[in-house]
C-alpha positions as CSV (number, residue, x, y, z in Angstrom):
1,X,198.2,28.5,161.8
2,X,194.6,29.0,162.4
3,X,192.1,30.9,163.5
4,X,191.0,32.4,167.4
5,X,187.8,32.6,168.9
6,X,187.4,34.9,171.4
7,X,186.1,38.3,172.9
8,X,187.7,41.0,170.6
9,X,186.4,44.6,171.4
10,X,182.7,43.8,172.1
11,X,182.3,41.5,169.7
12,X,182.5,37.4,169.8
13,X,184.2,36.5,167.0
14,X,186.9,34.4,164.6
15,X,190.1,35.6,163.5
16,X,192.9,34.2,161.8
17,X,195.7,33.1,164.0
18,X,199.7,33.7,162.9
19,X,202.9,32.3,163.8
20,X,205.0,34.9,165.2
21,X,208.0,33.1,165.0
22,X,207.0,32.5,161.8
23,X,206.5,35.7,160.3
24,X,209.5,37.2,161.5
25,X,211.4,34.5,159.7
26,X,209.8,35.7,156.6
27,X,210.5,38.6,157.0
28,X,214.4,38.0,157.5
29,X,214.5,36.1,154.3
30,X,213.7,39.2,152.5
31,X,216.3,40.5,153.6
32,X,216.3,42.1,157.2
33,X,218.0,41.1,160.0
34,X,216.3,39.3,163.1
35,X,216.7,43.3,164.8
36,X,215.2,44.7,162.1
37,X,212.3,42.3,161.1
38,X,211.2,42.1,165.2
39,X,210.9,45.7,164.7
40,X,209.2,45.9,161.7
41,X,206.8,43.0,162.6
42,X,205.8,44.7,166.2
43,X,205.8,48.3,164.2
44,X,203.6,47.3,161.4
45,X,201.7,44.0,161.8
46,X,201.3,43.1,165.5
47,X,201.1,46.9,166.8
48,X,198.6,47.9,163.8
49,X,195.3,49.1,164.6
50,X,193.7,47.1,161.3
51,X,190.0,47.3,162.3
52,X,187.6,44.6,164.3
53,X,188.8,41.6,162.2
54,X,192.2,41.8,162.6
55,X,194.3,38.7,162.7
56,X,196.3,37.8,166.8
57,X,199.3,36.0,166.5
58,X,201.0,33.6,168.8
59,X,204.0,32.0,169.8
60,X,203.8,28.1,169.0
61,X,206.7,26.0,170.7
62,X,207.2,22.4,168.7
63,X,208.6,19.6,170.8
64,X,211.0,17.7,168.5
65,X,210.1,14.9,167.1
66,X,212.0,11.9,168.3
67,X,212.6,8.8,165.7
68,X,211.8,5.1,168.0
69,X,214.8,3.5,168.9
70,X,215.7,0.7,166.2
71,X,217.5,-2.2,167.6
């Protein structure tokens, strides 16, 4: 999506910023199902201790877009 800047540890820095949502639906079309890929995703990506660099992710809610009225 991104990147964050922010306090991480002790260090100001910029990481890259991912789409939850987004990854877990990547996930799923591999194969897994929604269960299985949350797990996986909170397991192995979100939960994973990957150093001072390591990428936050977020939740992004879209309002839909809405087509003007024709008349």
């Amino acid at each position: 999506m991104g990147t964050a800047e922010g306090w991480f540890g002790n260090v100001h820095q910029v990481v890259a910023l991912y789409d939850r949502s987004l990854c877990i639906e990547i996930l799923m079309g591999g194969g897994m199902d929604e269960t299985s890929a949350i797990e996986w995703f909170e397991c192995n990506l979100s939960g994973a201790h990957t150093g001072p660099a390591a990428p936050v992710y977020g939740d992004f809610f879209r309002q839909p877009s809405v087509a003007p009225a024709t008349g």
